[in-house]
Every structure is written in C-alpha cells, then in structure tokens.
C-alpha positions in Angstrom: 27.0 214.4 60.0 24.0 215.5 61.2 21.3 217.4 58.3 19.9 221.1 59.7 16.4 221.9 59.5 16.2 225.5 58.1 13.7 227.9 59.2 12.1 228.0 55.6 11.5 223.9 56.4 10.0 225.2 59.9 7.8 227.4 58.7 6.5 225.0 56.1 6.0 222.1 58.3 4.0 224.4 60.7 1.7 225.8 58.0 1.3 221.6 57.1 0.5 221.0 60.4 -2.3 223.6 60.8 -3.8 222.8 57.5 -4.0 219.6 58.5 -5.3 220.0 62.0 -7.9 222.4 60.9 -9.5 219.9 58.0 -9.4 217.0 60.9 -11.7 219.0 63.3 -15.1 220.2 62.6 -14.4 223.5 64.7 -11.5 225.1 66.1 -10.2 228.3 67.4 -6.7 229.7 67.0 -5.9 228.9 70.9 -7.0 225.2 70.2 -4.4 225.4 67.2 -1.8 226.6 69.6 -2.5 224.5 72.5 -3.0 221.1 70.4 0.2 221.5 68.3 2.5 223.5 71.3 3.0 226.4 68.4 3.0 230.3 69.8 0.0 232.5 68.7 1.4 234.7 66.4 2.9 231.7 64.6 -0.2 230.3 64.8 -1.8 233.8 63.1 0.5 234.3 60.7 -0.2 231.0 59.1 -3.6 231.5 59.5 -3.3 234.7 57.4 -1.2 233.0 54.8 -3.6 230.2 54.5 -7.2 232.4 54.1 -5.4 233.9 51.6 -4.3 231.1 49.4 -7.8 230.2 50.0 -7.4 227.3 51.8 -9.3 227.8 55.0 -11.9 230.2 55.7 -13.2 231.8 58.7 -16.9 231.7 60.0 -17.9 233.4 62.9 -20.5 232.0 65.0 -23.2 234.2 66.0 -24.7 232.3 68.9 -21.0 232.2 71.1 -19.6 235.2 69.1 -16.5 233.3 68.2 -14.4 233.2 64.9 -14.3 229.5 64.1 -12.3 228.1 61.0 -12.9 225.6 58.5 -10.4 224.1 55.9 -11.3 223.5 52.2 -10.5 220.5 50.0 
C-alpha cells in the first residue's frame, strides 16, 4: 500500500526547497526561484512571505538594476 503525501508535507518541502535554494546562490529573484525549482509564482511568494517573516531571508533591493534581490540567513 502506497503512503500519500499530504498538502501540509507539500507545503513544507517547498518552503525547504526555497530556503535552501536561496542560501546556495549569492542572488536570486523570485522568477529564478520559480523557474529553477518548476514551483508557480504565488507558491513561490507565499513562501517567500512566510520565510522574511520567520526571519530567515531578507530582501535587498539593488539600486543600480532596481531589482529586489534575496539573501538567506544562517
């Protein structure tokens, strides 16, 4: 008998996988995160949000390209 994954599990492993993407790369933007890891935008967002605030990433925007670039804290 096969095990289910249930969305809770989903949602989880997506927010892992975005952590971990954005501490491997120096910068990123969320269309990198959704291109790289084949994840929709807003799933890509809402983990995003849920992750700034837990205070785990952080966003800079750089001034010379005017993009919002993010960086993940140890």
């Amino acid at each position: 008998m096969k095990k289910s994954i249930t969305p809770n599990q989903i949602r989880e492993n997506n927010r892992n996988l975005i952590y971990q993407y954005i501490y491997r790369k120096e910068k990123v933007s969320q269309q990198d995160i959704a291109y790289d890891l084949h994840l929709s935008r807003p799933t890509v967002t809402t983990n995003l949000s849920s992750l700034e605030e837990d205070g785990l990433i952080n966003k800079i925007i750089d001034t010379c390209e005017s993009t919002e670039q993010l960086r993940a804290f140890i």
